[in-house]
TORDOPA-838929 format. One record per residue (C-alpha): residue number from 1; x, y, z. Coordinates in steps of 0.25 Angstrom, whole numbers, padded with zeros to 4 digits. Each point is the difference from the previous one (the first is absolute). Last residue first. Layout:
N
<atom kegu="NUM" x="X" y="Y" z="Z"/>
...
END
This chain:
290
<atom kegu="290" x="-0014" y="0626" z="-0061"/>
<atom kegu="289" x="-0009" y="0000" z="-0010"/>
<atom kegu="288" x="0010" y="-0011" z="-0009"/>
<atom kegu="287" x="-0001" y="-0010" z="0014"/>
<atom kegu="286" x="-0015" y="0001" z="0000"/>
<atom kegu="285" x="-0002" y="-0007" z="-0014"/>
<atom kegu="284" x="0011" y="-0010" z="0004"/>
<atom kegu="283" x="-0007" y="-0004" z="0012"/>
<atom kegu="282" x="-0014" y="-0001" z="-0009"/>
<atom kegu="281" x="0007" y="-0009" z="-0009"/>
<atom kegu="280" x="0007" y="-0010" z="0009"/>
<atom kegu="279" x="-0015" y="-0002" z="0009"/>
<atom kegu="278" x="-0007" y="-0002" z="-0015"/>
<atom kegu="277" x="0011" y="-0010" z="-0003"/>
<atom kegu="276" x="-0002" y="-0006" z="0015"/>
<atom kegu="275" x="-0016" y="-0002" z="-0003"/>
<atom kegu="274" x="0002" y="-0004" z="-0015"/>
<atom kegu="273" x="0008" y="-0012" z="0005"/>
<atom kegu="272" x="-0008" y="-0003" z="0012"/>
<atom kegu="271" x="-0011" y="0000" z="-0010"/>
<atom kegu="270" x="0008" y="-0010" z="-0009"/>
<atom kegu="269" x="0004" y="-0008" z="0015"/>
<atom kegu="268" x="-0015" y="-0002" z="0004"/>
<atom kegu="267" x="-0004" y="-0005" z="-0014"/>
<atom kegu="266" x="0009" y="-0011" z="0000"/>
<atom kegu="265" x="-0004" y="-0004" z="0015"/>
<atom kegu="264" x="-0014" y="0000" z="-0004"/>
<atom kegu="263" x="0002" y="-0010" z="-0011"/>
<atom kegu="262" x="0011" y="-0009" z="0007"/>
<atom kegu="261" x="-0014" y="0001" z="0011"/>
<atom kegu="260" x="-0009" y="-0006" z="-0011"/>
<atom kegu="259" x="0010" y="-0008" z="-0004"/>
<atom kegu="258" x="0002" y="-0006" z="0015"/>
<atom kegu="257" x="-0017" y="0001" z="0001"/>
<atom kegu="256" x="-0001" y="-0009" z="-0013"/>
<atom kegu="255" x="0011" y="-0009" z="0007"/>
<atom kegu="254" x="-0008" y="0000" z="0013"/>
<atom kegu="253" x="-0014" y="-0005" z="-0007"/>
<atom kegu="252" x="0008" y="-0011" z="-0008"/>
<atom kegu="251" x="0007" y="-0003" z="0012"/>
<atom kegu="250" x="-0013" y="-0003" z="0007"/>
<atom kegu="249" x="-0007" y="-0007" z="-0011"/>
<atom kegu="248" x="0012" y="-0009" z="0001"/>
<atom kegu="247" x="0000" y="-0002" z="0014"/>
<atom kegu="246" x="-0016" y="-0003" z="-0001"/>
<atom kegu="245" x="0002" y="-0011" z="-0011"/>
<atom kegu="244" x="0011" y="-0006" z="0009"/>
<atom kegu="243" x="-0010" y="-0001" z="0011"/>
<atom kegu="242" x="-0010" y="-0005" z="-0007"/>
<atom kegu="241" x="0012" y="-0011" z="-0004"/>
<atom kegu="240" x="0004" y="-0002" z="0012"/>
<atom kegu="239" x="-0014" y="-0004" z="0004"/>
<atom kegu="238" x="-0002" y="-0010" z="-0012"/>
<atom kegu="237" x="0013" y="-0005" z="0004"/>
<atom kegu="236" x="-0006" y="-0004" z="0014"/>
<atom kegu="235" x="-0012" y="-0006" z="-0005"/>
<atom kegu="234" x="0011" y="-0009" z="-0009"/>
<atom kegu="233" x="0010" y="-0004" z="0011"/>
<atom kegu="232" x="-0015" y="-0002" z="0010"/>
<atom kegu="231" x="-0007" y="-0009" z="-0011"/>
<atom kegu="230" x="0014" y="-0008" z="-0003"/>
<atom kegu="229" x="0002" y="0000" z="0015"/>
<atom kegu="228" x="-0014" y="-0006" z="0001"/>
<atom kegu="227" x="0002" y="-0010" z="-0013"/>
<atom kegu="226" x="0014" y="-0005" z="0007"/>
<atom kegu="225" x="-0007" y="-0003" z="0012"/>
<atom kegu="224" x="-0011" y="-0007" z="-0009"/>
<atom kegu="223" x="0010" y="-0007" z="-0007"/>
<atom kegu="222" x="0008" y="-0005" z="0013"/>
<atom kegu="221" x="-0013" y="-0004" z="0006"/>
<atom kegu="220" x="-0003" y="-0007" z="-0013"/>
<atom kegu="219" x="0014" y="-0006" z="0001"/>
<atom kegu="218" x="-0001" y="-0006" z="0015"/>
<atom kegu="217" x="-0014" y="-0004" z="-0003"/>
<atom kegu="216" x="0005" y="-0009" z="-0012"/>
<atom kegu="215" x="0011" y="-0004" z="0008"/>
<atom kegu="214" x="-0009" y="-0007" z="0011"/>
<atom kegu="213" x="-0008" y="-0005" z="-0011"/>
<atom kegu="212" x="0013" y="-0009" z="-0006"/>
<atom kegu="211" x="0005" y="-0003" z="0014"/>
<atom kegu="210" x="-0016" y="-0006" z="0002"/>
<atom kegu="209" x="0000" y="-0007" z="-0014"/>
<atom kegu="208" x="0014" y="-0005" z="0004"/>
<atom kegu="207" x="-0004" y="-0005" z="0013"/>
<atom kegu="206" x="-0012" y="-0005" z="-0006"/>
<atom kegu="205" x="0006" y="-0009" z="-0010"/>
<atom kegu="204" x="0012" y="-0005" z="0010"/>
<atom kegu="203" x="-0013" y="-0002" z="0009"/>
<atom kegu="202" x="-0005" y="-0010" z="-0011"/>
<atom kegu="201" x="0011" y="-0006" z="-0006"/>
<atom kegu="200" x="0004" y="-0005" z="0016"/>
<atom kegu="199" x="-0016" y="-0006" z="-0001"/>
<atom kegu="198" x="0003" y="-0007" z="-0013"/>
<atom kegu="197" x="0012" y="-0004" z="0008"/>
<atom kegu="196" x="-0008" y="-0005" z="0011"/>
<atom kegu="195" x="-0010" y="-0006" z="-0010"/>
<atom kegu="194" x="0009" y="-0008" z="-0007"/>
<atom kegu="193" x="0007" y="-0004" z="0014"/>
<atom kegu="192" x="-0016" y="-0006" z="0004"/>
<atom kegu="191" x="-0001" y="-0006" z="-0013"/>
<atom kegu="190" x="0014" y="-0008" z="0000"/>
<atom kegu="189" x="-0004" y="-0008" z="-0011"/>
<atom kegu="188" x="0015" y="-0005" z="-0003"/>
<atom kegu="187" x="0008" y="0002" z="-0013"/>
<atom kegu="186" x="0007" y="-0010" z="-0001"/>
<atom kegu="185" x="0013" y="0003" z="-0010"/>
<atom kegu="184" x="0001" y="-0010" z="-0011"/>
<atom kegu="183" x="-0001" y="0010" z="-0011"/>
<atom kegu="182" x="0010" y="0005" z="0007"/>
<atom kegu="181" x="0010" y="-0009" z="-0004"/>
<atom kegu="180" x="0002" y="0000" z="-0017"/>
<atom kegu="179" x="0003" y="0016" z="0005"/>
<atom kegu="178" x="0012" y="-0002" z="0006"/>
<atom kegu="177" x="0000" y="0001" z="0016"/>
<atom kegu="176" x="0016" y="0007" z="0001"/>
<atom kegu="175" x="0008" y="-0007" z="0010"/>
<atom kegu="174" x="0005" y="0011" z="0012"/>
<atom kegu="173" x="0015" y="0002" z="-0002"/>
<atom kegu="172" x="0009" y="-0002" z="0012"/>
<atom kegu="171" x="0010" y="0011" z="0000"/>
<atom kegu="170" x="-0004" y="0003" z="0013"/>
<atom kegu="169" x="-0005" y="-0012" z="0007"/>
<atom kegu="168" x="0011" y="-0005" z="0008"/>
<atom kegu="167" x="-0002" y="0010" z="0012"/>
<atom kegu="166" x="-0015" y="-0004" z="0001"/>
<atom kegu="165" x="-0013" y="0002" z="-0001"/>
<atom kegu="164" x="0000" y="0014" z="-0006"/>
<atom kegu="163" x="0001" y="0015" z="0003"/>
<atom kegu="162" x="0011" y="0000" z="0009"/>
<atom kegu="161" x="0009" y="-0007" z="-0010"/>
<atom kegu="160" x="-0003" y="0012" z="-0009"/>
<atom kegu="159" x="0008" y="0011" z="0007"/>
<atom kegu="158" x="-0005" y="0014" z="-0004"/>
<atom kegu="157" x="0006" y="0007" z="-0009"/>
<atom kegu="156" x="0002" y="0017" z="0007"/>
<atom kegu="155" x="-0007" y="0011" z="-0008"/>
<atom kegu="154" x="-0010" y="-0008" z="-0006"/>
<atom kegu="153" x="-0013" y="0004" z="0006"/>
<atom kegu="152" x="-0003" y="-0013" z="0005"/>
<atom kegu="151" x="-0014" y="-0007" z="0003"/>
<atom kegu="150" x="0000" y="-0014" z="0003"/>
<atom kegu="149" x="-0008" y="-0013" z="0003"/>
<atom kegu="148" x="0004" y="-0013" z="0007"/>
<atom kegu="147" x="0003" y="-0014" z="-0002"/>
<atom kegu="146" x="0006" y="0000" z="-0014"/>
<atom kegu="145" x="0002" y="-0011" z="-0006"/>
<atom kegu="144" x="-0001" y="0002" z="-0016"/>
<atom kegu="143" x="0013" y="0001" z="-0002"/>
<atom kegu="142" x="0001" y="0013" z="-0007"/>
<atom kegu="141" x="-0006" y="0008" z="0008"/>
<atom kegu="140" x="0010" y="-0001" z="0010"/>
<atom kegu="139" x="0010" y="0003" z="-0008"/>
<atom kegu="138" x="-0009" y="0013" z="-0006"/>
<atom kegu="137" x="0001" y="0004" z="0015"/>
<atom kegu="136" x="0014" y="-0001" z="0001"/>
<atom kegu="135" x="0001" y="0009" z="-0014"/>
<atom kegu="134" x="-0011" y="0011" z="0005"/>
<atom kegu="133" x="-0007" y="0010" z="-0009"/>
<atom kegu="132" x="-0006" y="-0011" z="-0008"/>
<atom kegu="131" x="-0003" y="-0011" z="0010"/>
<atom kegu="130" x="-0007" y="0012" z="0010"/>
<atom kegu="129" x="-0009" y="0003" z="-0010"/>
<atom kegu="128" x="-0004" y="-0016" z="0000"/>
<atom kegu="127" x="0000" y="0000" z="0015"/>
<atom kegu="126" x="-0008" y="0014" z="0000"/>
<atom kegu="125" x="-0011" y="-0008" z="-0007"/>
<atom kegu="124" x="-0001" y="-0012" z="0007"/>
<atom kegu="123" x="0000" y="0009" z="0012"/>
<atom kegu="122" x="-0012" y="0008" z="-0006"/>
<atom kegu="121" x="-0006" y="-0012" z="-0002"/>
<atom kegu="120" x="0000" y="-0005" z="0012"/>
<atom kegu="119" x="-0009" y="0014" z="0006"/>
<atom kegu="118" x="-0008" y="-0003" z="-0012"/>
<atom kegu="117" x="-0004" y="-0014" z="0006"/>
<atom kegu="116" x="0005" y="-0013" z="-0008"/>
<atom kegu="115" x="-0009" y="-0013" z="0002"/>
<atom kegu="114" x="0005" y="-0011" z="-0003"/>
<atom kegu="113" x="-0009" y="-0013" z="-0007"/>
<atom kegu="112" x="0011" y="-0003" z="-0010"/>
<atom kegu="111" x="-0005" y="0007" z="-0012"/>
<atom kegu="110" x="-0004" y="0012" z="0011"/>
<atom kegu="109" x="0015" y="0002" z="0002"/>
<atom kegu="108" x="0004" y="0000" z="-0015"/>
<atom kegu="107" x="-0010" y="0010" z="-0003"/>
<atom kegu="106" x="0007" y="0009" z="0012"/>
<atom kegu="105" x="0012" y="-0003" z="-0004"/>
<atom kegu="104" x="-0004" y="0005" z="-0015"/>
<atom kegu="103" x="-0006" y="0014" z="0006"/>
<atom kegu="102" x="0015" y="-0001" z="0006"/>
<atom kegu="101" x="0007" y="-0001" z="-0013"/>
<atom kegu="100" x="-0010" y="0011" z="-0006"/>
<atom kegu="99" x="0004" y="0010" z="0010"/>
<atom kegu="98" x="0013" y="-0003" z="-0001"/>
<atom kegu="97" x="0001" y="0001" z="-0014"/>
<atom kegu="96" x="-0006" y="0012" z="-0002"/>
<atom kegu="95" x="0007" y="0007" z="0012"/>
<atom kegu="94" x="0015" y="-0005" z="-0006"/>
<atom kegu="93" x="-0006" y="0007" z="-0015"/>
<atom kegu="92" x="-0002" y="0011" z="0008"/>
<atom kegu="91" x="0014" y="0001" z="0006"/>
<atom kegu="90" x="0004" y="-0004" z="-0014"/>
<atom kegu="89" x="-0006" y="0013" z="-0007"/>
<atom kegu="88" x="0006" y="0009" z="0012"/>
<atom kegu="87" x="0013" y="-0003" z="0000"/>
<atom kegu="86" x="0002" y="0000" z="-0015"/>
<atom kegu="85" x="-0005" y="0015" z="-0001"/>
<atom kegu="84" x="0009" y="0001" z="0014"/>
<atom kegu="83" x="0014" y="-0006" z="-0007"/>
<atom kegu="82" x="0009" y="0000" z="0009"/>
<atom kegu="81" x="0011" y="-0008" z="-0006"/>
<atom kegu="80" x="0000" y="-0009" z="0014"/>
<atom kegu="79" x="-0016" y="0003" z="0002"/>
<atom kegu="78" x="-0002" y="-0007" z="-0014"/>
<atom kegu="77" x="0009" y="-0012" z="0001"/>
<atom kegu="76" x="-0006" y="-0003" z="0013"/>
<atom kegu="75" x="-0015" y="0000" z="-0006"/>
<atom kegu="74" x="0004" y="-0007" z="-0011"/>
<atom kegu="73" x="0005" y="-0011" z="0009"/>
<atom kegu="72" x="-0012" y="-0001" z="0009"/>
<atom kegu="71" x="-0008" y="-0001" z="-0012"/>
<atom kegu="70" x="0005" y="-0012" z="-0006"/>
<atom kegu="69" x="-0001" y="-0004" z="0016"/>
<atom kegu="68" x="-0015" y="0002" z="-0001"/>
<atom kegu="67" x="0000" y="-0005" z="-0015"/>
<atom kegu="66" x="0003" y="-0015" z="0004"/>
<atom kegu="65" x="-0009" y="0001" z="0011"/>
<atom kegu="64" x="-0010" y="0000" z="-0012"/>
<atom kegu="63" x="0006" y="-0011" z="-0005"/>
<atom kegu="62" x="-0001" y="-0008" z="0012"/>
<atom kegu="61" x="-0014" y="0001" z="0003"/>
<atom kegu="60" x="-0002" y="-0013" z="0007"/>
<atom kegu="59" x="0011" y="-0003" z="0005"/>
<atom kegu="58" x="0006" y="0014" z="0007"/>
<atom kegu="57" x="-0014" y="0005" z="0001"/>
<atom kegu="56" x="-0003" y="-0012" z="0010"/>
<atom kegu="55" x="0013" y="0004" z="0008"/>
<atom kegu="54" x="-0009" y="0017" z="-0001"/>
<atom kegu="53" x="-0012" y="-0009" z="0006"/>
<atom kegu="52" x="0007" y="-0007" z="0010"/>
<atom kegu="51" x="0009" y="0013" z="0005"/>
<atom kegu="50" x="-0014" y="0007" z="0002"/>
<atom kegu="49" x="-0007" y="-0010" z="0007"/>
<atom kegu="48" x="0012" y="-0002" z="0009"/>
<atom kegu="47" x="0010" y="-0011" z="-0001"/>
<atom kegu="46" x="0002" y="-0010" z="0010"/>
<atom kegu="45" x="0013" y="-0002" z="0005"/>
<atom kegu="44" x="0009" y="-0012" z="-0003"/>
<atom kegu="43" x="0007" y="-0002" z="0014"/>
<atom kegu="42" x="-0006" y="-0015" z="-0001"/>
<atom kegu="41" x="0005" y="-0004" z="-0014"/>
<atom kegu="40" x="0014" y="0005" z="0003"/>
<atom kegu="39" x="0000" y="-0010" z="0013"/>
<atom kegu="38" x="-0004" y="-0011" z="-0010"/>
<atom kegu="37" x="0010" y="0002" z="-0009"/>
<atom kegu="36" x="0010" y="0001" z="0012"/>
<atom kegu="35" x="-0005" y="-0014" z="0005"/>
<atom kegu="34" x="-0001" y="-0008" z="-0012"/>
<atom kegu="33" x="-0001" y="-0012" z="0004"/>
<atom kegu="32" x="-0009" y="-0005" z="-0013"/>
<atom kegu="31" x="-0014" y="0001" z="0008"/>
<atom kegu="30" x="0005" y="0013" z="0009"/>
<atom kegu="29" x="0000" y="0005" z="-0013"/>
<atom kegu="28" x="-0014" y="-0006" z="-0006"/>
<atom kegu="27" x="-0005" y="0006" z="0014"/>
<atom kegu="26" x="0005" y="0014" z="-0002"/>
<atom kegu="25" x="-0007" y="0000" z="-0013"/>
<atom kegu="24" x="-0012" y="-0007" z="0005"/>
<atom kegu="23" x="0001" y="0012" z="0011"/>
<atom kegu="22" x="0002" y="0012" z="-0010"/>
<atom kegu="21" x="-0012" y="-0006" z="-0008"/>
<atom kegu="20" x="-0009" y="0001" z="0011"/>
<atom kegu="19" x="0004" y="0014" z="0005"/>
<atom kegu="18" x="-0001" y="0006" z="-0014"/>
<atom kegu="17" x="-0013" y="-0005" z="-0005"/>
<atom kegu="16" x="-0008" y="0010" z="0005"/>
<atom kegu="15" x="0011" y="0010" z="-0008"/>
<atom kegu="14" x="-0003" y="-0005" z="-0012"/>
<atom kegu="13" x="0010" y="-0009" z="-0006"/>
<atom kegu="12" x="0013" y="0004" z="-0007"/>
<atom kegu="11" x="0007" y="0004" z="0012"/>
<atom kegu="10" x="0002" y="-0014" z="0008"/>
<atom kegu="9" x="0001" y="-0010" z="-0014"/>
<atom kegu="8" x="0011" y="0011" z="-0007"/>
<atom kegu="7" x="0006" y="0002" z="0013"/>
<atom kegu="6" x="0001" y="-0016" z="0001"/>
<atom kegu="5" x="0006" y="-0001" z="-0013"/>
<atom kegu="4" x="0010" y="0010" z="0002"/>
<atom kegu="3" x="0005" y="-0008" z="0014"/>
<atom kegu="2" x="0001" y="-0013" z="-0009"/>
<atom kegu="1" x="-0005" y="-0013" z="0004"/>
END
């Protein structure tokens, strides 16, 4: 019995089956003498719903997995020539494709009788961001035996080995399940988890409808504060402009009075003139009496 064999048995079933299987594992071990195999059996964890269901990604969907570390790579090689333009089309190409990946988890869950709630999907989703910006993470990812979920901002790689069952299981390649073999995938008539996601579907629905209508009425308070201030802008300008229009007629009325006035000061200085010429004549006139 090989130890990669056994991981593949203990985290390929669905997690209700995980304790069950882990012990006739352990059990075949003891059964050969295999004492450190069946010790290694024993400490495997149990994963969590989310690290099940992104370890069923890794079989099930493996092409699509495929483009989330092609992905990653472009995105590196973008931010190290720092091309923004380039940056921002595969950062929503990474959203896409996460989003659809874990919709697929989801649908993958529910094949098997597994229920994923939204707050599982979100880490589903976050573990697969966290593959692409994160090279430990993507390690981990890889082998399709995670046991726990992550989100990571990529500013420091996390170390993969504590992210899955064991030490020895990075660089262990999870098998692909090929198409020829899903057809013989059971899919069990789990009503009461059918309607429990159906339900999940539901209150995600509303939620969103609710955010949705919540935004709504936070933009047409928006509009109708911006309308008033409009109205208030536009009732002031009309007041400025009364007011403009009075000035105007103002200084039309002062400059008709200043030309008037430049009129008045014109003829002031020619009779001023004539005034001190008559004064200049008389003088003259009584110096040749005397």
């Amino acid at each position: 019995m090989e130890f990669a064999e056994v991981l593949e048995q203990v985290y390929s079933c669905v997690p209700g089956d995980f304790m069950s299987v882990r012990t006739e594992a352990e059990k075949a071990a003891k059964g050969t003498g295999d004492k450190a195999l069946a010790a290694d059996i024993k400490s495997l964890k149990k994963p969590s719903m989310g690290a099940w269901a992104v370890n069923q990604l890794v079989r099930w969907e493996a092409d699509q997995i495929a483009e989330v570390f092609a992905l990653a790579a472009q995105l590196r090689i973008a931010a190290n020539a720092l091309d923004g333009a380039q940056l921002r089309d595969l950062t929503r190409q990474r959203r896409q494709l996460t989003a659809a990946l874990t919709t697929r988890a989801r649908q993958l869950a529910l094949e098997q009788g597994q229920r994923i709630t939204p707050a599982v999907a979100e880490q589903i989703e976050d573990t697969l961001t966290a593959a692409m910006i994160d090279a430990g993470v993507e390690q981990a990812v890889r082998t399709g035996l995670l046991v726990t979920t992550i989100a990571s901002t990529g500013l420091e790689s996390t170390e993969p080995g504590l992210l899955v069952a064991h030490g020895d299981a990075i660089g262990h390649v999870a098998p692909r399940v090929e198409p020829s073999k899903r057809a013989l995938h059971a899919v069990p008539d789990n009503t009461a988890v059918r309607r429990a996601a159906a339900l999940d579907a539901l209150k995600a629905s509303q939620t969103a409808f609710e955010e949705a209508d919540q935004a709504l009425r936070a933009a047409e308070d928006r509009a109708a504060e911006v309308e008033a201030a409009l109205l208030q802008r536009t009732a002031e300008l009309d007041e400025l402009q009364r007011k403009l229009a009075d000035l105007e007629a103002e200084i039309e009325t002062v400059s008709r009075q200043r030309d008037e006035a430049s009129l008045d000061v014109e003829a002031s200085r020619a009779d001023s003139a004539r005034a001190i010429e008559a004064r200049d004549q008389a003088q003259r006139a009584l110096d040749r009496l005397n």
